[in-house]
C-alpha positions in Angstrom: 18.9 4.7 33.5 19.8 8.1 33.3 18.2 9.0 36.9 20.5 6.0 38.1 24.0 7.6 36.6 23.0 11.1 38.3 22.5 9.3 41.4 25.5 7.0 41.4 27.7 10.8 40.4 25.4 12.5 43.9 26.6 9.8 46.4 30.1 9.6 44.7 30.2 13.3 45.6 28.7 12.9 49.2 31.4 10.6 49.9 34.3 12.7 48.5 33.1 15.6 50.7 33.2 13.3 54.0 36.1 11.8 53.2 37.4 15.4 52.8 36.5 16.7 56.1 37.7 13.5 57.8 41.2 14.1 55.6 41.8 17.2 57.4 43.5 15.5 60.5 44.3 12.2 59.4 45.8 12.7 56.2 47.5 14.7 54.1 46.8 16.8 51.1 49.0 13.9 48.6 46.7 11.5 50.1 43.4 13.6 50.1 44.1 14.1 46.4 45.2 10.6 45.8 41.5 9.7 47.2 39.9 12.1 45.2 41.3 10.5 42.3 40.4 7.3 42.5 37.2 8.0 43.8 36.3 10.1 40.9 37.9 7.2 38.6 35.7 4.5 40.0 32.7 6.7 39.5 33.6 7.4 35.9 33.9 3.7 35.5 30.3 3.2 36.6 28.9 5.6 34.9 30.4 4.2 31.5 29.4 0.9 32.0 26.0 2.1 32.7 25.9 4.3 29.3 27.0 1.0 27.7 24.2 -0.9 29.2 21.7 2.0 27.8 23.4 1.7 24.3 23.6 -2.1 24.3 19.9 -1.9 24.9 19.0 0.7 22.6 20.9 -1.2 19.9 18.1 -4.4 20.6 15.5 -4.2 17.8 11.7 -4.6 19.2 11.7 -6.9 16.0 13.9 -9.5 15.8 15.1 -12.5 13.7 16.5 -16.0 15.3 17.9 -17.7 13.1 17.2 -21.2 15.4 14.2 -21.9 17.4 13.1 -19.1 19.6 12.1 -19.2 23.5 8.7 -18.8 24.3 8.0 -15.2 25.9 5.4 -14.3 28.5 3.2 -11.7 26.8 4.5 -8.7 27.0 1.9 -5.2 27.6 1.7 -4.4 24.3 0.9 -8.6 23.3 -2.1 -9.1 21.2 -2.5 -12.4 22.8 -2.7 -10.7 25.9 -5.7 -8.2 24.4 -7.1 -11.7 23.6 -6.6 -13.3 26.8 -8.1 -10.0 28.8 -10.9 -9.7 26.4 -12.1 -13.5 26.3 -11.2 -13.7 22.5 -9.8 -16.8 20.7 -10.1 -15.2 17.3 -7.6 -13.0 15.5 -7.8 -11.5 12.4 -4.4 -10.3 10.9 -3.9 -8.3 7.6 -1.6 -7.7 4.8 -2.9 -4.6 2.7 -1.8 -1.8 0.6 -5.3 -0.6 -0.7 -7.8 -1.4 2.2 -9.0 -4.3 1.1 -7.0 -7.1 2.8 -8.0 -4.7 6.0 -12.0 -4.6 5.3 -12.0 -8.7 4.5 -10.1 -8.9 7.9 -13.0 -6.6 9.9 -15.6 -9.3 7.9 -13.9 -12.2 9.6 -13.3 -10.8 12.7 -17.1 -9.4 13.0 -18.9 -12.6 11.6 -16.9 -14.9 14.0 -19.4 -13.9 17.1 -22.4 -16.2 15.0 -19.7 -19.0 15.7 -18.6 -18.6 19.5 -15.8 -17.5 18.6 -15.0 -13.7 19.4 -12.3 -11.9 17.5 -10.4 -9.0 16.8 -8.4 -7.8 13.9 -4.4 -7.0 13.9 -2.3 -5.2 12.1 0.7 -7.3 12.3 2.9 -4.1 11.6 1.8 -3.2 15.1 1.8 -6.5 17.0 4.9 -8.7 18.2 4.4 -11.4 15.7 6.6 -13.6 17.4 4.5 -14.7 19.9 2.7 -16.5 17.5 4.2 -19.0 19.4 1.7 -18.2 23.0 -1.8 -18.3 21.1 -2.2 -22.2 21.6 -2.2 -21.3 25.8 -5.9 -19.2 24.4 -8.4 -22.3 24.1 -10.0 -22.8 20.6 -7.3 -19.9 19.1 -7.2 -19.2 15.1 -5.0 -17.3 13.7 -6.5 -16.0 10.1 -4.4 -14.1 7.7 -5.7 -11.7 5.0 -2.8 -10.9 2.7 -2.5 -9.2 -0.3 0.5 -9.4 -2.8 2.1 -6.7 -4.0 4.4 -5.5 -6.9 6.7 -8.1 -8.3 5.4 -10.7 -5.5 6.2 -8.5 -2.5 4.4 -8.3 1.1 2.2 -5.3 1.6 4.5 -2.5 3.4 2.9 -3.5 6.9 3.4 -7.0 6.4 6.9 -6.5 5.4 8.5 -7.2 8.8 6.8 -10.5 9.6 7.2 -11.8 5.9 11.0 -11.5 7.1 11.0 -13.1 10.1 9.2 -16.2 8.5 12.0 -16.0 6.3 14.9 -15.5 8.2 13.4 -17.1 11.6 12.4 -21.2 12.8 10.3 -20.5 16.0 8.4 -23.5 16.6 4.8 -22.9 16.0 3.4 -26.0 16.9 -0.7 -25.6 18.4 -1.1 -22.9 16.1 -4.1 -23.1 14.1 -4.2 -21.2 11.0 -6.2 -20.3 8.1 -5.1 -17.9 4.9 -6.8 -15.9 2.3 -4.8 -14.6 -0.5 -5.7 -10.9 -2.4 -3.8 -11.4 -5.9 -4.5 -10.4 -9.7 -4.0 -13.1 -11.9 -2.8 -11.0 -14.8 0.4 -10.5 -12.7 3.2 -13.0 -13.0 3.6 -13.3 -9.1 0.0 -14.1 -8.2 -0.8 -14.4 -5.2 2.8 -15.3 -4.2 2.6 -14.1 -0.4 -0.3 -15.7 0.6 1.1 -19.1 -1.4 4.7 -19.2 0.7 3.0 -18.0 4.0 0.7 -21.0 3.6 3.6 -23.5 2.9 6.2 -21.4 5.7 3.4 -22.0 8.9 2.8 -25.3 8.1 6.5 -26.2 7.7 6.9 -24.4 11.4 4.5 -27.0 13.0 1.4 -24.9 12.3 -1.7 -26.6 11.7 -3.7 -25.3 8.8 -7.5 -25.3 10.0 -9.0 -24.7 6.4 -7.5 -24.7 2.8 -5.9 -21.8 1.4 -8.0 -19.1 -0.4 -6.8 -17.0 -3.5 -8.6 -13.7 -4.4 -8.0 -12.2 -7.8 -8.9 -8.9 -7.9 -8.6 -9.1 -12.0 -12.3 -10.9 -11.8 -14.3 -10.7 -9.0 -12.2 -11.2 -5.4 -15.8 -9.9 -3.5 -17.2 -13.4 -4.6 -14.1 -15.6 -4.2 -14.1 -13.9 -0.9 -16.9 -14.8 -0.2 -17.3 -18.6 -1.5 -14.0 -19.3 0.5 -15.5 -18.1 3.9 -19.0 -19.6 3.3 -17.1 -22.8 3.3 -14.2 -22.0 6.0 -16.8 -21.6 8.8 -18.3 -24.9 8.6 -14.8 -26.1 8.4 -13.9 -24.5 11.7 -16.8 -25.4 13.5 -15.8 -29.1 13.1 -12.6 -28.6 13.6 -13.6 -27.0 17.5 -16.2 -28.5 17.9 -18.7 -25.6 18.2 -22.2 -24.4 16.8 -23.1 -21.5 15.0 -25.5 -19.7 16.9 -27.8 -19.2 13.7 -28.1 -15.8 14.2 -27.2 -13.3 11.3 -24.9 -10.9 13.3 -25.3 -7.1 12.9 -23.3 -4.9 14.7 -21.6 -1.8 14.3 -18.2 -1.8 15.2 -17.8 2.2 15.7 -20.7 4.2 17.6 -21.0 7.6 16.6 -20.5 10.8 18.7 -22.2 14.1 17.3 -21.4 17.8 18.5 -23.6 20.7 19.2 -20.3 22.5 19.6 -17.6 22.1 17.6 -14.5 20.7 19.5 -10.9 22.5 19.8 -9.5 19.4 17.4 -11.4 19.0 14.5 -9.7 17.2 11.2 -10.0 19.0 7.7 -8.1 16.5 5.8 -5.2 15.8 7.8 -4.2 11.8 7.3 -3.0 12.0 10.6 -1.4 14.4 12.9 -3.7 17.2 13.0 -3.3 20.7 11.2 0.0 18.5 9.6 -0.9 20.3 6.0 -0.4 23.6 7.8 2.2 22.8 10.0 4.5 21.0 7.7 7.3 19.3 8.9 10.0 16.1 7.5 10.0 13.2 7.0 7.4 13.1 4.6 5.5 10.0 3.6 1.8 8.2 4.0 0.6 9.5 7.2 2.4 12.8 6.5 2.3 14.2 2.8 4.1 17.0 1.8 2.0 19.8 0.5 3.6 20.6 -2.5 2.9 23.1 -5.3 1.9 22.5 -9.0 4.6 24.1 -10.4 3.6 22.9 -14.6 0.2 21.3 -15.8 0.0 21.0 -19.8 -1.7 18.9 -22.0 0.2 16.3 -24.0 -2.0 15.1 -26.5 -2.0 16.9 -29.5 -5.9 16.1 -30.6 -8.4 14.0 -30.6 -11.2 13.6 -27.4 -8.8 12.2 -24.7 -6.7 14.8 -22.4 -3.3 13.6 -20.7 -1.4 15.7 -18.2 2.7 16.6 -17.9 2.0 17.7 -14.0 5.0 18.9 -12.5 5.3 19.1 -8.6 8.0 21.3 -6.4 9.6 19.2 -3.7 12.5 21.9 -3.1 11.8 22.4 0.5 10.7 19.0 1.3 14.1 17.5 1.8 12.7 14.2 -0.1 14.8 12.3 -2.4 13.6 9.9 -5.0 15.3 8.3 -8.0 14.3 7.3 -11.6 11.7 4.6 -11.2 10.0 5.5 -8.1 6.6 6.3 -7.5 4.6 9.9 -6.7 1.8 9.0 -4.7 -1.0 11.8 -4.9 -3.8 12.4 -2.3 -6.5 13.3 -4.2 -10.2 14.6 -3.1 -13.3 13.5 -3.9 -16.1 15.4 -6.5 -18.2 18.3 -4.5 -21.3 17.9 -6.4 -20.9 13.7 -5.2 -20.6 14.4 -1.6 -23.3 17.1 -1.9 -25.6 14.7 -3.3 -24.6 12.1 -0.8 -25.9 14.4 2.5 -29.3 15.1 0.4 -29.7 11.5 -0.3 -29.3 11.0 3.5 -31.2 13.6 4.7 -27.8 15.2 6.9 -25.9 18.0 7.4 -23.0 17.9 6.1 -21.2 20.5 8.2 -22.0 18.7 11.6 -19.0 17.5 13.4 -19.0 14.1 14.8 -16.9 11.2 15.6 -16.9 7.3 14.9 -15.3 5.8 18.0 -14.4 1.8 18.1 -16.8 0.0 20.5 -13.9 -2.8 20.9 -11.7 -0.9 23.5 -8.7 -3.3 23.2 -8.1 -2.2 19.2 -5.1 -0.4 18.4 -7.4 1.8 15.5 -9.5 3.8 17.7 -11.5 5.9 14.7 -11.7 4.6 11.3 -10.3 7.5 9.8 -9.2 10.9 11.7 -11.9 12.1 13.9 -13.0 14.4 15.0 -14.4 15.7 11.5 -17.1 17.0 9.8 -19.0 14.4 7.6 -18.5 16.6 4.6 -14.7 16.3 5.2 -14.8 12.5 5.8 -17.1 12.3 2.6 -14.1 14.4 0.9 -11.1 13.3 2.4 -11.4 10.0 3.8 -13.7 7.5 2.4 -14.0 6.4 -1.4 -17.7 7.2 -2.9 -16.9 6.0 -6.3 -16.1 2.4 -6.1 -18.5 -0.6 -6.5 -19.8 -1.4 -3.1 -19.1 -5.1 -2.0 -22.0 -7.2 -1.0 -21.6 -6.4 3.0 -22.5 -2.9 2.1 -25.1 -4.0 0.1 -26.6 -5.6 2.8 -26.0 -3.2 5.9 -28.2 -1.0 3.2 -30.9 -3.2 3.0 -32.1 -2.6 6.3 -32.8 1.0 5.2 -35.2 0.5 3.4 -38.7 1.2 3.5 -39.5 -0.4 0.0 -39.9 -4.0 0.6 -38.9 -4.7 -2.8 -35.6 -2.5 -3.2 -34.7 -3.7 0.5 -34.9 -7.5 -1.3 -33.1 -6.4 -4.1 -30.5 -5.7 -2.3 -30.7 -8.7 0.2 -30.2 -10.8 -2.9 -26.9 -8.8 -4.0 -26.2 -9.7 -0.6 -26.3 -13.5 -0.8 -24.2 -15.8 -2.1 -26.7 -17.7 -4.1 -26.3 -18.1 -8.0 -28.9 -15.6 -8.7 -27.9 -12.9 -6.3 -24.4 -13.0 -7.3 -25.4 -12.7 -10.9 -27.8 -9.9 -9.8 -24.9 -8.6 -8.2 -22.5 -8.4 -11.2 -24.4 -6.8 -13.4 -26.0 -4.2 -11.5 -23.2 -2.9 -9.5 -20.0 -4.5 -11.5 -21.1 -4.2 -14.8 -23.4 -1.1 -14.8 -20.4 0.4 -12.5 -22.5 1.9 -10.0 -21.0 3.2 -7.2 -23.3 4.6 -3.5 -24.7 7.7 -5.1 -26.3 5.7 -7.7 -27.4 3.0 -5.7 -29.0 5.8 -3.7 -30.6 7.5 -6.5 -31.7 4.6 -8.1 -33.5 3.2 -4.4 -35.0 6.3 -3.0 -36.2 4.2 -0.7 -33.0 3.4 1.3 -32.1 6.6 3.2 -28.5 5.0 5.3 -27.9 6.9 8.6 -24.8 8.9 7.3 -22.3 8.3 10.4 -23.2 4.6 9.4 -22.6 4.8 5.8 -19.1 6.6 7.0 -18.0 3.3 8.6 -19.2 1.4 5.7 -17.4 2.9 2.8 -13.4 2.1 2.3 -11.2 4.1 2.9 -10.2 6.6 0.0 -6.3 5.3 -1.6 -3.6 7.7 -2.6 -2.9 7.5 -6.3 0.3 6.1 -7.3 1.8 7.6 -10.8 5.4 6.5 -12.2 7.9 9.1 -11.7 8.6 10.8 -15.3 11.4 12.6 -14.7 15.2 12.0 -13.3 16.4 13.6 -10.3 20.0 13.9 -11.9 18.5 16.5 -14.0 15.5 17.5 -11.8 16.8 17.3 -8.4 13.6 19.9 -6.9 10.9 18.8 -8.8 8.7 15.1 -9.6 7.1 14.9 -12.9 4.3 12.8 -13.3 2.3 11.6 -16.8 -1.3 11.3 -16.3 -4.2 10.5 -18.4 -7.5 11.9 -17.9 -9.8 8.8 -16.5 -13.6 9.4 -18.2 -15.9 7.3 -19.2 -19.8 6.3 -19.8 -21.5 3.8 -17.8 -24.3 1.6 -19.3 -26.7 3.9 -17.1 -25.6 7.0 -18.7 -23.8 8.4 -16.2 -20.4 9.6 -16.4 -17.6 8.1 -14.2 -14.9 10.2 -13.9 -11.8 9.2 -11.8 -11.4 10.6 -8.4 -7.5 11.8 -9.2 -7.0 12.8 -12.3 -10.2 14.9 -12.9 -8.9 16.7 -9.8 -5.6 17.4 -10.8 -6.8 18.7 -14.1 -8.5 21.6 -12.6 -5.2 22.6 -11.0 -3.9 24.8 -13.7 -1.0 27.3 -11.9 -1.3 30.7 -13.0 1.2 33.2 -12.7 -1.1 35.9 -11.6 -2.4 34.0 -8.7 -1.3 35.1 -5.3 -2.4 31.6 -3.7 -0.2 28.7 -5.4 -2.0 25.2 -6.2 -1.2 22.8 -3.8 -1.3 18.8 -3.6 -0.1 16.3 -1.1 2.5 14.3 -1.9 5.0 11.5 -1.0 7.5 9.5 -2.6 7.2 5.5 -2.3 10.3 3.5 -3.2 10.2 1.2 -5.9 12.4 -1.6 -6.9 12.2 -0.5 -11.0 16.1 0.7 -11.4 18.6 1.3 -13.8 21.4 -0.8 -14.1 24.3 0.5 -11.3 26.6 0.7 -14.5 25.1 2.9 -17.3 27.4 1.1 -20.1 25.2 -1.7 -19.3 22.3 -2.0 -22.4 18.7 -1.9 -21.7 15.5 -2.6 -23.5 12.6 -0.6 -22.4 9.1 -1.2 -23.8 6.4 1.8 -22.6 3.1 2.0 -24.8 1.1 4.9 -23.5 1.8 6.4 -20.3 3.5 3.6 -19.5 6.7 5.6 -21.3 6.4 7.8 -17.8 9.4 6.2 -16.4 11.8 5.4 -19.1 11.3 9.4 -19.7 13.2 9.1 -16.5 15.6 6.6 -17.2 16.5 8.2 -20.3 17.1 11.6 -18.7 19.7 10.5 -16.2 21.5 8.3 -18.9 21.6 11.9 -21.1 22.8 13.5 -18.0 25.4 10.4 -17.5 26.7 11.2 -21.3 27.2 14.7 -20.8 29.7 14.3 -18.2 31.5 12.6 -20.5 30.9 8.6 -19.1 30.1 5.5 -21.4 26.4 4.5 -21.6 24.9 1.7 -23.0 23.1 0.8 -25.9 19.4 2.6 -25.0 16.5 1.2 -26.7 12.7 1.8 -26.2 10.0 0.6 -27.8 7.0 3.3 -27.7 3.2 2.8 -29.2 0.0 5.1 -29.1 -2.5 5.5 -31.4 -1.6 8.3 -34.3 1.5 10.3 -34.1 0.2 13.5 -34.3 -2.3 12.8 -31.8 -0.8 11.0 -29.0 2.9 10.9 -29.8 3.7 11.4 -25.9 7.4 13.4 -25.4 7.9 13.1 -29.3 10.1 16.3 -29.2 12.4 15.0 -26.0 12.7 11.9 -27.9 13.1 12.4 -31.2 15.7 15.0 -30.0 17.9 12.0 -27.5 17.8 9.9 -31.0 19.3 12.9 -32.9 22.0 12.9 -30.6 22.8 9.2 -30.4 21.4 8.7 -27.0 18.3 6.7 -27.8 16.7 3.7 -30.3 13.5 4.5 -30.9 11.2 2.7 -31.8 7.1 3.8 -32.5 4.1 1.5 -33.5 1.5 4.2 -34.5 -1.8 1.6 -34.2 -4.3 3.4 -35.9 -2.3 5.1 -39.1 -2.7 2.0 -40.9 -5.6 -0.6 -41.7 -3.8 -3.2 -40.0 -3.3 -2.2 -36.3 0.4 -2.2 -35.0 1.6 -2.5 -31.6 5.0 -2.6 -29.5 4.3 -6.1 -29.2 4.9 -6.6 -33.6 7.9 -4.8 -33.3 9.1 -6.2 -30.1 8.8 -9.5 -32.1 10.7 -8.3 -35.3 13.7 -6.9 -33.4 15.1 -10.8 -32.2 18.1 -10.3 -33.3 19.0 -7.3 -31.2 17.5 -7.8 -28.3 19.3 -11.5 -27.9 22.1 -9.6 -28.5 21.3 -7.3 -25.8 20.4 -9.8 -23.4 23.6 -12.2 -24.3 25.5 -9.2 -23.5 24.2 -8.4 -19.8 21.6 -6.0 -20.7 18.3 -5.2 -18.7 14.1 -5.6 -19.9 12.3 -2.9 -18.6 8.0 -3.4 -19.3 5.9 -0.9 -17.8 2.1 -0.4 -18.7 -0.5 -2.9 -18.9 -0.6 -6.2 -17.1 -3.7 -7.9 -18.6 -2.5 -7.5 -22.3 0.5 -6.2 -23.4 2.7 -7.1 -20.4 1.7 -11.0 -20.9 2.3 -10.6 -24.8 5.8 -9.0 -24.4 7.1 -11.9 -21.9 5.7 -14.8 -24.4 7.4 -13.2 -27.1 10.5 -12.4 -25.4 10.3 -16.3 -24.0 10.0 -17.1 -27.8 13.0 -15.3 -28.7 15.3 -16.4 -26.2 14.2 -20.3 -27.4 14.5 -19.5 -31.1 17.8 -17.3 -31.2 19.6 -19.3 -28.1 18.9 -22.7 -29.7 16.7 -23.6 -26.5 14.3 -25.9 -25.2 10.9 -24.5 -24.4 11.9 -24.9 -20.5 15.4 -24.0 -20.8 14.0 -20.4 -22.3 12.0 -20.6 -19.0 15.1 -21.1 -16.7 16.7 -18.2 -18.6 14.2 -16.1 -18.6 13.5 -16.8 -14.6 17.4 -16.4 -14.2 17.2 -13.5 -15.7 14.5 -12.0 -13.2 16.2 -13.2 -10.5 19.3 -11.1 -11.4 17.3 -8.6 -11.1 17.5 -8.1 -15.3 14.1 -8.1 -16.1 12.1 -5.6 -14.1 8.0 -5.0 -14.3 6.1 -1.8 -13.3 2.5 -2.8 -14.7 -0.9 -2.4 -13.5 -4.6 -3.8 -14.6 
């Protein structure tokens, strides 16, 4: 468009210049001038409406909402039903994931569709035009399967976010779709499975037709065998529903071929997550693909005694021009144990230090390498893949094939099978005895994996996400983050230690040191706020680390009353186990009740013979917190979802029934009011 406005202002001149010469004898210098004008006015006027037509268009989002039916499109270049159509697929394989896992389920589906004539290929629907959802019934025998995770209070994963709102917001008719969804939840959240549940019921109410029931995952028990009981039964299901025969054949293929190098290339990864040498080369914005590499500035113990370690870790983001606010999230990069990876390349029989590359043998796919390549394996086996969770039954059985022991190679083949047996098998040697590749390794010596091949097995290694501890009212250049030290025996008698935290331990600055301690960073947005007015009360109940963001909280409302402004009634409701022990903040806190600031509240669980939790004085505080909540103020939980999380919310249920003169359900409408004024807020985990 621009090439067209420098043309249109080229022949505009051409034309002034003849017009000129012609001028000389014919008219006179008014008139020439007069011309000149309006020439140069007309051309003008073009070019504006041309700048328009470049804004107008620039203004036109690639992702858009209708709020009526939408026209079918022709496949545009970028269309994956065009990669199907090209390719001779019918199958595609979207996925909704924040950890990996919705992603590898997807890969599963995508890969084990070839035993059943149907060919497919997996989407990340961040990167696809999901509204031409509408062309796959032109592709013969098309499914459309969905792997989606929920996340938070009931959210779509951050890639699904953008579709999730057009199914919202949109009414395209989706009539000849065929459809099939699996559902990654955790049943100790309140929201489970909520994405998966509403995409189910949204497709079918667009005139999609669902091919096989819906499938919920909860991670909280075992989601590798409710995986895999769902899509035992979904292919037979699909078969009858085209038609078609599975081939019998137990597909194994690799979906990445591996590329070694006798001589190292010029672009070789070291850790990067993806633009390469971007932890040397730093530059904003900052977030998952490009972390800020940012400098342990404090890292001192909390706990006061006992056997357990917990880290105050604070992180300079001075330079970094990233903002985040009480509530949010620090997510860390962490890297994995030397002596693990070590062990891995001698259990493999490789070098570690050779360079190589895993390139997708499916040329249409958007993810050409599974994680940044060209790298060495010992930084893949550092950086990129996780060696310390329990491998799921598809690794199990790629492994088997390794073997030279015909009994450890049936071992695993049972693991690998969904019958009663192996699955039992299955969760007590891996899931129970928490044994991650190393000790599968060790404990077969028989099964020596080729190591590029074990590289596309293993997940992908997950930042760590900690609640923000601090308030940026009061710490505007640095993120504080509360951490406890993740060790523990396994019934082998190994020690597990987690992957983060024993990392960050060893990361002691010291003012001597010439070379400061670095970590890579971002911030991730959370929906876990303070009230917009700080006279507004608020209730915050924070056993153990789960304090880490009320610490927050209660900074910026210190900060608020120091400038002089009205805040709130502030109460919190701590617990650990002794208070000279593991008393997290004590000082801070005792110091905000001195000063009016702060309610505290402490249940000390192991000072007495009778153990006492937040829960006990949660429930003997009724009175003031229906006061609270009858005068507009806010429930803050964070910490444990499985136990404590559930406890608080029956007892708070039983409180608003009791003290409001309530009906069992009418506690339940108040409470869900409640949440849906945004009043009662979770940040919990399991």
């Amino acid at each position: 468009m621009m090439i067209g406005s420098i043309m249109e202002e080229t022949q505009a001149d051409v034309v002034t210049e003849n017009i000129s010469e012609a001028a000389d004898s014919l008219f006179s210098m008014f008139d020439i001038v007069l011309l000149a004008i309006i020439i140069g006015a007309a051309s003008w006027w073009l070019v504006k409406r041309n700048n328009r037509s470049i804004d107008s268009l620039s203004n036109i989002k690639s992702y858009s909402i209708q709020p009526t039916s939408i026209v079918i499109q022709s496949p545009t270049d970028n269309s994956f039903v065009k990669k199907l159509q090209s390719s001779g697929r019918s199958l595609v394989v979207f996925y909704g994931s924040q950890t990996g896992t919705g992603e590898e389920f997807a890969g599963r589906l995508a890969k084990e569709g070839v035993r059943y004539r149907l060919k497919g290929m997996v989407a990340d629907p961040e990167e696809c035009d999901m509204e031409e959802l509408v062309n796959l019934k032109n592709i013969p025998n098309s499914l459309a399967v969905f792997c989606m995770a929920t996340y938070g209070e009931g959210d779509p994963t951050d890639n699904a976010m953008e579709f999730y709102e057009w199914l919202q917001n949109g009414d395209a008719d989706l009539t000849g779709l065929n459809y099939a969804i699996f559902g990654l939840g955790n049943k100790t959240y309140e929201h489970y499975n909520e994405v998966a549940i509403y995409l189910d019921k949204r497709l079918e109410e667009l005139g999609a037709t669902r091919v096989y029931e819906l499938g919920l995952g909860d991670d909280d028990a075992n989601i590798e065998d409710d995986f895999i009981t769902w899509k035992d039964k979904f292919w037979p299901v699909v078969c009858d529903f085209f038609g078609i025969e599975s081939t019998g054949e137990d597909i194994s293929m690799r979906q990445y071929r591996v590329e070694e190098y006798e001589d190292a290339p010029d672009r070789v990864f070291s850790g990067e997550m993806a633009r390469l040498h971007s932890l040397k080369n730093q530059r904003p914005p900052y977030d998952a693909k490009n972390p800020y590499l940012s400098k342990i500035l404090i890292n001192r113990e909390l706990f006061k005694g006992g056997e357990r370690h917990c880290m105050h870790l604070e992180f300079d983001i001075e330079d970094s021009k990233m903002r985040y606010e009480s509530g949010d999230h620090l997510a860390v990069y962490p890297i994995n144990n030397t002596e693990l990876v070590e062990k891995i390349g001698k259990l493999c029989e490789k070098s570690l230090d050779t360079i190589f590359s895993l390139i997708n043998t499916d040329e249409e796919s958007s993810k050409k390498h599974p994680f940044p390549c060209p790298c060495s394996y010992r930084t893949a086996l550092t950086h990129y893949l996780d060696i310390t969770q329990n491998p799921r039954t598809h690794v199990l059985k790629e492994l088997a094939e390794y073997c030279s022991d015909p009994a450890e190679k049936e071992k695993l083949k049972l693991m690998a099978s969904t019958s009663p047996e192996g699955k039992a098998l299955y969760q007590k040697w891996i899931n129970e005895d928490n044994r991650n590749i190393v000790h599968i390794l060790e404990d077969l010596p028989s099964c020596k994996p080729a190591l590029d091949h074990l590289c596309e097995l293993l997940p992908r290694l997950q930042p760590r996400y900690y609640s923000i501890s601090s308030s940026p009212k009061e710490h505007p250049n640095t993120v504080h983050v509360t951490a406890v030290l993740v060790e523990y025996q396994t019934p082998t008698g190994r020690v597990n230690k987690g992957v983060a935290t024993t990392w960050l331990r060893e990361k002691i600055p010291s003012p001597d040191s010439a070379t400061p301690l670095t970590v890579p960073i971002f911030i991730r947005k959370s929906q876990f706020r303070l009230p917009t007015k700080p006279q507004v009360p608020i209730i915050m109940v924070g056993p153990g680390t789960g304090v880490a963001p009320f610490r927050g909280f209660i900074q910026e409302r210190n900060f608020t009353k120091v400038e002089g402004k009205q805040v709130g009634q502030t109460v919190l409701y701590f617990g650990c186990r002794k208070k000279d022990e593991d008393f997290l903040y004590q000082e801070e806190f005792l110091k905000y009740q001195e000063n009016g600031l702060l309610t505290l509240n402490v249940a000390f669980s192991r000072e007495q013979a009778q153990k006492v939790y937040v829960t006990h004085l949660v429930e003997k505080d009724a009175d003031t917190i229906w006061n609270i909540f009858e005068n507009g103020g806010h429930l803050y939980i964070c910490g444990d979802a499985k136990s404590m999380a559930v406890d608080v919310r029956n007892i708070i249920l039983k409180i608003i029934q009791e003290k409001g003169s309530l009906t069992e359900e009418q506690a339940q409408v108040y409470y869900k009011k409640m949440e849906t004024q945004k009043r009662i807020s979770m940040d919990v985990w399991s």
